[in-house]
Rosetta silent file (secondary structure, phi, psi, omega in degrees, C-alpha in Angstrom):
SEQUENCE: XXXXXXXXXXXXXXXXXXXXXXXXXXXXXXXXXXXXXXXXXXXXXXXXXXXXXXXXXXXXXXXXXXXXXXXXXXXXXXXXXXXXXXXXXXXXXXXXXXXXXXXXXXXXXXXXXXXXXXXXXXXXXXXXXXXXXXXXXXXXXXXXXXXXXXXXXXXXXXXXXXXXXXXXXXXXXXXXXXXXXXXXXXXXXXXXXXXXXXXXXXXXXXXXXXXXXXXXXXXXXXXXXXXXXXXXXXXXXXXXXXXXXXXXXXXXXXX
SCORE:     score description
SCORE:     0.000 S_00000001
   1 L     0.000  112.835  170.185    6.361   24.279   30.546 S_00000001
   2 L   -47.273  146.715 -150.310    5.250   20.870   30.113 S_00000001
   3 L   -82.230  157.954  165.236    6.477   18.881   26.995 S_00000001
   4 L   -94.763  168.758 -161.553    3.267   18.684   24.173 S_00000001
   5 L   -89.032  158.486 -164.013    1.959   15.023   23.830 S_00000001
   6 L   -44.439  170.239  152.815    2.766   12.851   20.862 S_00000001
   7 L  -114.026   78.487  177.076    0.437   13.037   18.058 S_00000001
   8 H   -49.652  -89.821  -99.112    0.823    9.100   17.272 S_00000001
   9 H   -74.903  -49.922 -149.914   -2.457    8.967   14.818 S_00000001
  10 H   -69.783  -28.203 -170.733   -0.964   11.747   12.384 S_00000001
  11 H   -54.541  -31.038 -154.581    2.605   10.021   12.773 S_00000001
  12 L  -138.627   61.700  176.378    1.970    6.784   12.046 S_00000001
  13 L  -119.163   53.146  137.620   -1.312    6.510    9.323 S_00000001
  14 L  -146.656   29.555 -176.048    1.052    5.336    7.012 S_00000001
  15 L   -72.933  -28.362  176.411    3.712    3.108    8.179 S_00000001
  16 L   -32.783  -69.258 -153.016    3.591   -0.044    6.279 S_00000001
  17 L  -125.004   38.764 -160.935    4.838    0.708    3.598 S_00000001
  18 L  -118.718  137.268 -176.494    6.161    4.881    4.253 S_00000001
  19 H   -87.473  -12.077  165.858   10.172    4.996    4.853 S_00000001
  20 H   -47.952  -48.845 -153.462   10.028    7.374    7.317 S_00000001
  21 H   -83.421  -52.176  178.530   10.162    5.201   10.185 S_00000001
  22 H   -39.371  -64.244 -163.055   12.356    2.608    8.544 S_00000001
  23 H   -62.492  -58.802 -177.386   14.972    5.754    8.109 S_00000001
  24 H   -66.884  -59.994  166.005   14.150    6.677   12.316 S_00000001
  25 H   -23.785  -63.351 -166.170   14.919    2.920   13.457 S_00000001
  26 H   -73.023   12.281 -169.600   18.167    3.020   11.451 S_00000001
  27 H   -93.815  -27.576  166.433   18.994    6.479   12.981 S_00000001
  28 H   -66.830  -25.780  169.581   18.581    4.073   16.496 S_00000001
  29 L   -78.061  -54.459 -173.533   20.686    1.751   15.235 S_00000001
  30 L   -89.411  -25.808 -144.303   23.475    3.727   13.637 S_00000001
  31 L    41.471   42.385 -167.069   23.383    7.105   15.259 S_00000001
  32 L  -128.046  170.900  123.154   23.757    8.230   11.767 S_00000001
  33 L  -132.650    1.911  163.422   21.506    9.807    9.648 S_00000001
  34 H   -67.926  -29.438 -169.874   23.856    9.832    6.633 S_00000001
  35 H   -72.515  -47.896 -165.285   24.101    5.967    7.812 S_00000001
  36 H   -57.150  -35.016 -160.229   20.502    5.656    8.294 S_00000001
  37 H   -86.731  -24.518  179.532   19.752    7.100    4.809 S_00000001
  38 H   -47.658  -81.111 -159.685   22.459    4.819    2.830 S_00000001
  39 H   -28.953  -33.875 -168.969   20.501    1.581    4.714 S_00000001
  40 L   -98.946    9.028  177.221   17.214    2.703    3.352 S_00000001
  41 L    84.919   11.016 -178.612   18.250    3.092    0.163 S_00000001
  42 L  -124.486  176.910  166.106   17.405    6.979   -0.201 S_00000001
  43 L   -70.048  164.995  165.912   19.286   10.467   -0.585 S_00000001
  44 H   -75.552  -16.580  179.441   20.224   12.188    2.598 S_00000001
  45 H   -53.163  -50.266  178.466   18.099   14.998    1.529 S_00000001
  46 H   -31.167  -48.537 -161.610   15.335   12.278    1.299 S_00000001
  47 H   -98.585  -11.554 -178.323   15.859   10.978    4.686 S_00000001
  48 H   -87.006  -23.243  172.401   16.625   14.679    6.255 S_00000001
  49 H   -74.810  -25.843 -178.415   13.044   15.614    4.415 S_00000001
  50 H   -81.569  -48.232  154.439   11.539   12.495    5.972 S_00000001
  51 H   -37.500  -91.871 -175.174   12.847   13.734    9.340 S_00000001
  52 H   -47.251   -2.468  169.008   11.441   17.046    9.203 S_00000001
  53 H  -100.004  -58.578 -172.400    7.863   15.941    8.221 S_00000001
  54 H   -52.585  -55.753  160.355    7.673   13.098   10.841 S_00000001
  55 H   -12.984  -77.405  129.200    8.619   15.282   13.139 S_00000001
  56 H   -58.901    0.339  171.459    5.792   17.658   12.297 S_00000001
  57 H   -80.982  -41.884 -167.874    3.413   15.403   12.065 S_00000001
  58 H   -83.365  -13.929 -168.746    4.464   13.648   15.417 S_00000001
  59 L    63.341   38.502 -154.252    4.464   17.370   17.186 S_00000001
  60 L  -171.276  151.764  174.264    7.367   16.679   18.911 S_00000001
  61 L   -96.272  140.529 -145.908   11.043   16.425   18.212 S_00000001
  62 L  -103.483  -40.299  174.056   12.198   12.811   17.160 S_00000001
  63 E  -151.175  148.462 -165.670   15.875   13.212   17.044 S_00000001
  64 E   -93.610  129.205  164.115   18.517   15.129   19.031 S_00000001
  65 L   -66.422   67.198  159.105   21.339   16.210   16.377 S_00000001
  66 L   -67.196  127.420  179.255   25.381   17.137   16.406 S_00000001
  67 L   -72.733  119.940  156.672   26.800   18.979   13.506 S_00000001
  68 L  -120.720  173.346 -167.145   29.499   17.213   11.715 S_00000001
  69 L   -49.311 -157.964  166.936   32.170   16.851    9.348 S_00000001
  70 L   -61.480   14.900  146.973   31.705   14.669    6.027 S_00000001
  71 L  -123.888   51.307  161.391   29.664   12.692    7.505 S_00000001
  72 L    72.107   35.427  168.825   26.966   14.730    8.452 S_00000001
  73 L    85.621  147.218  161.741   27.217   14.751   11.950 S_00000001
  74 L   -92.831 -168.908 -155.662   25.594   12.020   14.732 S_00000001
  75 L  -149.903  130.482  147.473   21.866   11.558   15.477 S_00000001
  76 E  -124.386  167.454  172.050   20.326    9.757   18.500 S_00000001
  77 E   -93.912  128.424 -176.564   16.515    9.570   19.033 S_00000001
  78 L   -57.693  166.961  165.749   14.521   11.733   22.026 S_00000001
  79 L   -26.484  -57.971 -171.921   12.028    9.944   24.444 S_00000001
  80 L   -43.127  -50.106  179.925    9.668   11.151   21.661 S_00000001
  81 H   -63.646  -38.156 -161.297   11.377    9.189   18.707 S_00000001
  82 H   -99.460   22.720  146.727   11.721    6.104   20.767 S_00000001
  83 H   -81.353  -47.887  168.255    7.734    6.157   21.673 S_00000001
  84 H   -52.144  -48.939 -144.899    7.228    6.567   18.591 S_00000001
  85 H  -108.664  -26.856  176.561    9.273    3.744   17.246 S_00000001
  86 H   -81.507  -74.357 -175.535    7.192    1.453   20.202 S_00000001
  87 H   -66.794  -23.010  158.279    3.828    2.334   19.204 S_00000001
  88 H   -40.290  -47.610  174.711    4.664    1.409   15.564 S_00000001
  89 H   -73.511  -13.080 -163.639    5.672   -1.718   16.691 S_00000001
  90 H  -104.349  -34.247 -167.129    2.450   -2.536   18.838 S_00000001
  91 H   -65.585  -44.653 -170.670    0.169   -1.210   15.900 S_00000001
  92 H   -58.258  -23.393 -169.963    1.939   -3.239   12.970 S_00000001
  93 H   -77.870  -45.345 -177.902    1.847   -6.388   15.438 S_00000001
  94 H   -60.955  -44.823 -170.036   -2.157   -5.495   15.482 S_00000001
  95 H   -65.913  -60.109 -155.307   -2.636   -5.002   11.809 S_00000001
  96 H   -66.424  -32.741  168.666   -0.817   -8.229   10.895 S_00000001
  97 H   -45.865  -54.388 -155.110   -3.075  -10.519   13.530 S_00000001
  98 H   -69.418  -53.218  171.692   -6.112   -8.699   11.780 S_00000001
  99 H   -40.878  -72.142 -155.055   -5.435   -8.927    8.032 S_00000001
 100 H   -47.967  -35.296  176.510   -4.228  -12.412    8.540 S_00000001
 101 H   -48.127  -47.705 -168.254   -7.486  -13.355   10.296 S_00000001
 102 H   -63.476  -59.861  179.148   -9.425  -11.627    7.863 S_00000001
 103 H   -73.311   -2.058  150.799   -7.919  -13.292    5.168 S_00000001
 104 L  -101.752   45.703  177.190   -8.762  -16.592    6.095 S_00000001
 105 L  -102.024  117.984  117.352  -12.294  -16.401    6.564 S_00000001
 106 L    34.779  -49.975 -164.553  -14.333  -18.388    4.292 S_00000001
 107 L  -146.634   43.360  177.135  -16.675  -15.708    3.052 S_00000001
 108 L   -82.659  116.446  141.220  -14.012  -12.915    2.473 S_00000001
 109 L   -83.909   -6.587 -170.053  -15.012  -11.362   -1.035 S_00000001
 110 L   -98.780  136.993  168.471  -12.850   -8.149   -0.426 S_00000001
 111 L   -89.569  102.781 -157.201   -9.855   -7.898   -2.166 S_00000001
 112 H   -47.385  -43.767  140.073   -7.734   -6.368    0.770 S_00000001
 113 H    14.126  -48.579  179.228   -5.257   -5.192   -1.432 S_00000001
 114 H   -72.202  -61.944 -153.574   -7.803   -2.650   -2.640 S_00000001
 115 L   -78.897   47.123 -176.224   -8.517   -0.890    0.448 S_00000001
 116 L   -69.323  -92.928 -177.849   -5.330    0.980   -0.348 S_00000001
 117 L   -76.657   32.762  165.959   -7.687    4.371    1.304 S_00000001
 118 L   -38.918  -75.304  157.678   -9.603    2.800    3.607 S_00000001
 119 L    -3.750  -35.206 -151.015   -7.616    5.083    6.213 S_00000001
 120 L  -113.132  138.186  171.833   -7.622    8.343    4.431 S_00000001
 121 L  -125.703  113.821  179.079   -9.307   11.135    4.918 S_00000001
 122 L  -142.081  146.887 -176.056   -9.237   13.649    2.743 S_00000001
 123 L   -68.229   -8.775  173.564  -10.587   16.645    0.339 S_00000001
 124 L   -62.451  101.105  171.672   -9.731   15.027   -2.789 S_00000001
 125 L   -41.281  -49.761  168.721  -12.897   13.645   -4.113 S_00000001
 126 E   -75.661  109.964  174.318  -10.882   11.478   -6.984 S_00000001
 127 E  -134.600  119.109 -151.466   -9.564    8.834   -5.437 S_00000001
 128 L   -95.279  157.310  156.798   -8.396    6.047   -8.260 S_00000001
 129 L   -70.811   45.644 -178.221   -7.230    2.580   -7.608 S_00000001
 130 L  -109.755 -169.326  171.267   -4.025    1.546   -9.595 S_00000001
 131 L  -111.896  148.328 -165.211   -0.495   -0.129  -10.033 S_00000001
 132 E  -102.704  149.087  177.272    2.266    1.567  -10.646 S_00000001
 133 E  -114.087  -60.340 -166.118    4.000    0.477  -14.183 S_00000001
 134 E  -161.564  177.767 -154.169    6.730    2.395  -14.272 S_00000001
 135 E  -165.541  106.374 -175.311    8.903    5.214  -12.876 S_00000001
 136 E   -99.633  109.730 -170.520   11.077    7.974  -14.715 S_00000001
 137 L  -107.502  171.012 -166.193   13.576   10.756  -12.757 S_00000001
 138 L   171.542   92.518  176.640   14.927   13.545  -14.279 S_00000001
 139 L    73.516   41.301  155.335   16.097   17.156  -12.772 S_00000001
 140 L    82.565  -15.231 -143.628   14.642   16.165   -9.473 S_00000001
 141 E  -133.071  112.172  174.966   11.325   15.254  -11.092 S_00000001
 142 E   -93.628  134.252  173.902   10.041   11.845  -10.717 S_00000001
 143 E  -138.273  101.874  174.633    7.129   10.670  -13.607 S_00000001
 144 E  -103.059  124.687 -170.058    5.455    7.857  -12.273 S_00000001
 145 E   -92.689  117.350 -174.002    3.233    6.167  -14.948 S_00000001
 146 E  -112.964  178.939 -157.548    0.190    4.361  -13.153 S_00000001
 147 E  -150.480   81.499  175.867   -2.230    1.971  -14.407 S_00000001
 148 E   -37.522  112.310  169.619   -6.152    2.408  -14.138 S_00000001
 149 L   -15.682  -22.942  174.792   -8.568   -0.602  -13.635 S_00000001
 150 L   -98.944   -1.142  166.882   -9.638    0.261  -16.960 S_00000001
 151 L    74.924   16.399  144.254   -6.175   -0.565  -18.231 S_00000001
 152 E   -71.076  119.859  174.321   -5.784    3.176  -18.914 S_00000001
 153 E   -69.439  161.078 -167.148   -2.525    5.209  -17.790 S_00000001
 154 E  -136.475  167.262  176.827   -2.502    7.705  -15.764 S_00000001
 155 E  -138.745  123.291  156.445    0.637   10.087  -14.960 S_00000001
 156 E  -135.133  144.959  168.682    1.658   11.984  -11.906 S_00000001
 157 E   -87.868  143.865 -161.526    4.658   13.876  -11.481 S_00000001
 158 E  -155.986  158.116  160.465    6.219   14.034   -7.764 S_00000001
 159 E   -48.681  161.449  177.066    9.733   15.072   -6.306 S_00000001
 160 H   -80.452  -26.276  175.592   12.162   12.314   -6.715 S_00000001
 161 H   -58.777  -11.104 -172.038   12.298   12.515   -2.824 S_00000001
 162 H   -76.641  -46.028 -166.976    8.811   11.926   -2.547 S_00000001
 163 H   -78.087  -18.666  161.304    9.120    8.803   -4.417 S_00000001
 164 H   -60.293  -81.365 -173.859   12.412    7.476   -2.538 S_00000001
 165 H   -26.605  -50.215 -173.374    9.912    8.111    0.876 S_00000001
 166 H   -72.666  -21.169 -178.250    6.733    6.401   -0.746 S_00000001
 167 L    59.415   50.821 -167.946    9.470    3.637   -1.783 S_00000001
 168 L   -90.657  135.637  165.666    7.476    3.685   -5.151 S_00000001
 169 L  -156.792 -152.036 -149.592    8.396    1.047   -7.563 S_00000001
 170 L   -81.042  141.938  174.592    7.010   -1.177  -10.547 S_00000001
 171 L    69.377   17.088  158.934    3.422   -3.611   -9.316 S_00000001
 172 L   -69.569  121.297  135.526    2.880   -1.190   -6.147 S_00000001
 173 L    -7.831  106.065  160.808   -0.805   -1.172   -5.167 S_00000001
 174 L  -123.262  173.409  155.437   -1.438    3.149   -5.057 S_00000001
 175 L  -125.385  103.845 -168.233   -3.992    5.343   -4.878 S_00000001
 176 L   -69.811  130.157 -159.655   -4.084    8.273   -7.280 S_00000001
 177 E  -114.896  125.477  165.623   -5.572   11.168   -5.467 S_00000001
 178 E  -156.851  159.162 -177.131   -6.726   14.401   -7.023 S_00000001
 179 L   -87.238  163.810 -159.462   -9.175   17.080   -6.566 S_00000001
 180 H   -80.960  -17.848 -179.845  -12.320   17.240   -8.607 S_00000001
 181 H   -92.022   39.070  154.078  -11.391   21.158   -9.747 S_00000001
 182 H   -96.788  -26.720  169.475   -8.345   20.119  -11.217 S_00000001
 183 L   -53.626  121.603  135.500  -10.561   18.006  -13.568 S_00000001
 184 E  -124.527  140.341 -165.186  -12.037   19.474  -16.983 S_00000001
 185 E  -125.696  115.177 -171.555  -14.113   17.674  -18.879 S_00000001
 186 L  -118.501  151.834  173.444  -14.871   18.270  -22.640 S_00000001
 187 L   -20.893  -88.131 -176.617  -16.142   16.593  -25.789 S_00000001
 188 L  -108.563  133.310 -166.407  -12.734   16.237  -27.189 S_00000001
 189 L  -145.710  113.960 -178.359   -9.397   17.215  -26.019 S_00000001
 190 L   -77.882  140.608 -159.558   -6.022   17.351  -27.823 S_00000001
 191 L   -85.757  164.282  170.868   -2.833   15.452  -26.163 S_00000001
 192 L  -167.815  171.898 -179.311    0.271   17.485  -24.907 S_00000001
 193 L  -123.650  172.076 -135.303    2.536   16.944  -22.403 S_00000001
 194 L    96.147  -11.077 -172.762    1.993   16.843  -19.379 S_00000001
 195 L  -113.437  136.230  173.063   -1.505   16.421  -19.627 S_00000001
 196 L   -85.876  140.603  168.559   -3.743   12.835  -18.485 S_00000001
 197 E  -159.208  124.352  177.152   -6.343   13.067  -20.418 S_00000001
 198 L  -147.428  146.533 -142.998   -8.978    9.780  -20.001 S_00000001
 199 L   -91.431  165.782 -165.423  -12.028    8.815  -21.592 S_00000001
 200 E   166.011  164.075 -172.716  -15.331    8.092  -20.161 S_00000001
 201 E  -121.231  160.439  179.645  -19.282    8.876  -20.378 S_00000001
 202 E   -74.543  122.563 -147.063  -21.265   11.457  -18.274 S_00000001
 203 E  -128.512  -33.058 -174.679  -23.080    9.281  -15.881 S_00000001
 204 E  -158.704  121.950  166.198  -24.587   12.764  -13.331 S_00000001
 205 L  -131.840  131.370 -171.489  -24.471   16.371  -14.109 S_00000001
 206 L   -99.327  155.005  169.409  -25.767   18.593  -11.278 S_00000001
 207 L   -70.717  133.119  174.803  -27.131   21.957  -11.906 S_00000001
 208 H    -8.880  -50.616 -150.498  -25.156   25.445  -11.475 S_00000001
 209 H   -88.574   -7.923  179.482  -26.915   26.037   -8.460 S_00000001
 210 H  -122.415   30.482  150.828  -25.348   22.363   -6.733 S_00000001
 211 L   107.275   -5.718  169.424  -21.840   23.285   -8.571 S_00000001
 212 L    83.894   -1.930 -168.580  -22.268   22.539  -11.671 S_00000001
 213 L   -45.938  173.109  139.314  -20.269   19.310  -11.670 S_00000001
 214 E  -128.252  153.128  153.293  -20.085   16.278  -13.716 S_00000001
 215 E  -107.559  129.493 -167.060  -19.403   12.717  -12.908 S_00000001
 216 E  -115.473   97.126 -174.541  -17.804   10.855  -15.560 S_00000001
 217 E   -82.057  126.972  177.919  -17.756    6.861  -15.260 S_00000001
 218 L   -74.491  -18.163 -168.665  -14.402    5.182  -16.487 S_00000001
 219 L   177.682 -165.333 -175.937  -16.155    1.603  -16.033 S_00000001
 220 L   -90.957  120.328  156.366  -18.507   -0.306  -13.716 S_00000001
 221 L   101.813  -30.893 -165.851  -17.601    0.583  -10.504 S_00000001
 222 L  -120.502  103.486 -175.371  -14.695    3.406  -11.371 S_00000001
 223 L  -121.348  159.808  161.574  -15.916    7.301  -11.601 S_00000001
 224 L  -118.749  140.721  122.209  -14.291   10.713  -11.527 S_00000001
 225 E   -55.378  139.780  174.016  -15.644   14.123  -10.593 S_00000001
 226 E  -175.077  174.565 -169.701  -14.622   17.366  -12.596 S_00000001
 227 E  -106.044  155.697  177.444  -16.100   20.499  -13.965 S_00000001
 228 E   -92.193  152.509 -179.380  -16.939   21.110  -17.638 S_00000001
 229 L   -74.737  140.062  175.380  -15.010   23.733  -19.846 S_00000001
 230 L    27.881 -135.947 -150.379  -17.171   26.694  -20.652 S_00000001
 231 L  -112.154  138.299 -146.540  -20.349   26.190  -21.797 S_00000001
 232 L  -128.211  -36.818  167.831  -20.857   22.376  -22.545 S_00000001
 233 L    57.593   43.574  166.459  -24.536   21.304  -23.186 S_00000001
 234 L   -61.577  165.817  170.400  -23.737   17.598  -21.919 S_00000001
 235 L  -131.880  163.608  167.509  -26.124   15.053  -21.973 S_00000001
 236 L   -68.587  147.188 -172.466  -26.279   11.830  -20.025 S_00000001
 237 L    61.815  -32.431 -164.174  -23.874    8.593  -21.465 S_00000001
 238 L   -72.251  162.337  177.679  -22.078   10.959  -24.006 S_00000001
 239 E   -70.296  133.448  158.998  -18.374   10.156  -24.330 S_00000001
 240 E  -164.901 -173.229 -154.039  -15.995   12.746  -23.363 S_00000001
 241 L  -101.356  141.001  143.028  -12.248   13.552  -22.057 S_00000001
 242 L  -121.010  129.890  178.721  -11.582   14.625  -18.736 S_00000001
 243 E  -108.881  157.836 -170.926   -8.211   15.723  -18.822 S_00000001
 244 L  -174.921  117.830 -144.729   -5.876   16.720  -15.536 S_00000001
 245 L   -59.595  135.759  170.614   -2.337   18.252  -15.099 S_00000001
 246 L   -64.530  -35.297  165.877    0.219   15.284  -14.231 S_00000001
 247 L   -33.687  -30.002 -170.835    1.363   18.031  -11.177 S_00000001
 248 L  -100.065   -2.083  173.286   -1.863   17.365  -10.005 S_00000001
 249 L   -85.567  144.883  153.618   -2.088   13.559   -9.284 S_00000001
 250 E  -117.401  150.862 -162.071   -1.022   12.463   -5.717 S_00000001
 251 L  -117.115  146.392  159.547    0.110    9.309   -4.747 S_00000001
 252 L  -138.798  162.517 -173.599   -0.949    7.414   -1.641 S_00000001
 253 L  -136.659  179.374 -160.679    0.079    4.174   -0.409 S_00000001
 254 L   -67.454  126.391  144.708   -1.499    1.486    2.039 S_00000001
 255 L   -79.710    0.000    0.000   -1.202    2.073    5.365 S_00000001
């Protein structure tokens, strides 16, 4: 049976700044992956969770294993890993010619910086712009506090492994991702925790029969989608909450 072929695009739409790869080099380097995961600064669950998604993602197995003692055994990387670890290198080599070009043209107005989801394709409809401020663990449970264009916070809760992988820390560039039916949006809304809740006026409300939606603008330029609670009689421009579960924010980062 013939081996199946790589999936490079799903492997590697995030590499810049995503620690998987960073973790499979140092498993090439060390034959570790207790070694590898020290280097990168994460748990090993982190970097054995980092494994097992790159892995699926790439459709192919990345590294051949022996079970060991305390230190968790050695690691070397298949054909697969070390193709993998090659086309990384010829895309990032691509990217950095291209930015850099880009940014010295003359009559650049884009802030590149921004284009955090150029890249992404996805069903989440909300897809927010921020900075990360700050970053709380606890129990397993990472609460990374983000920071809306509108100088409004935002919260999403994430495994702590997720955020050792994303290598999330204080002035990262994200993108907060969420779907619009996690969004409800009402007059008024009382805080609790756990809950985002951020203010804004109804800018498009579609009829029942096109989903019933609202859009809600945060600023010039910055919108949400979400549905209204029960029966709502908006009008266009009033002020109102849209609130959304911190569980329910996803983070993405630049590829």
């Amino acid at each position: 049976m013939p081996p199946s072929r790589l999936h490079y695009a799903q492997a590697l739409a995030h590499e810049a700044l995503d620690k998987r790869l960073d973790i499979l080099r140092r498993i090439a380097e060390a034959g570790s992956i207790s070694e590898a995961a020290r280097g990168a600064g994460v748990s090993y669950k982190a970097a054995w969770q980092a494994l097992e998604n790159l892995s699926t993602l790439a459709g192919a197995t990345l590294i051949d294993k022996a079970v060991g003692g305390s230190g968790g055994g050695g690691a070397r990387l298949t054909d697969a890993g070390r193709q993998l670890l090659d086309a990384a290198d010829r895309l990032n080599e691509a990217k950095r010619s291209v930015l850099a070009e880009l940014e010295k043209r003359a009559d650049n107005a884009l802030s590149l910086q921004g284009l955090v989801g150029l890249g992404l394709r996805t069903s989440m409809r909300n897809q927010l712009p921020c900075v990360v401020e700050s970053i709380s663990k606890k129990a397993g449970v990472a609460r990374v506090r983000l920071k809306l264009p509108t100088g409004a916070s935002l919260t999403s809760r994430i495994t702590c492994e997720s955020a050792e992988l994303l290598g999330i820390s204080s002035g990262l560039c994200v993108l907060a991702l969420f779907k619009a039916t996690a969004v409800t949006v009402m007059p008024s809304c009382a805080a609790r925790e756990g809950l985002n809740l951020l203010d804004g006026e109804i800018v498009q409300i579609t009829s029942e029969d096109d989903g019933g939606e609202v859009a809600v603008q945060l600023m010039q330029g910055v919108h949400l989608i979400g549905f209204p609670a029960d029966q709502h009689g908006f009008v266009m421009h009033q002020s109102v909450v849209a609130s959304l579960d911190e569980a329910a924010v996803v983070i993405a980062i630049a590829g």
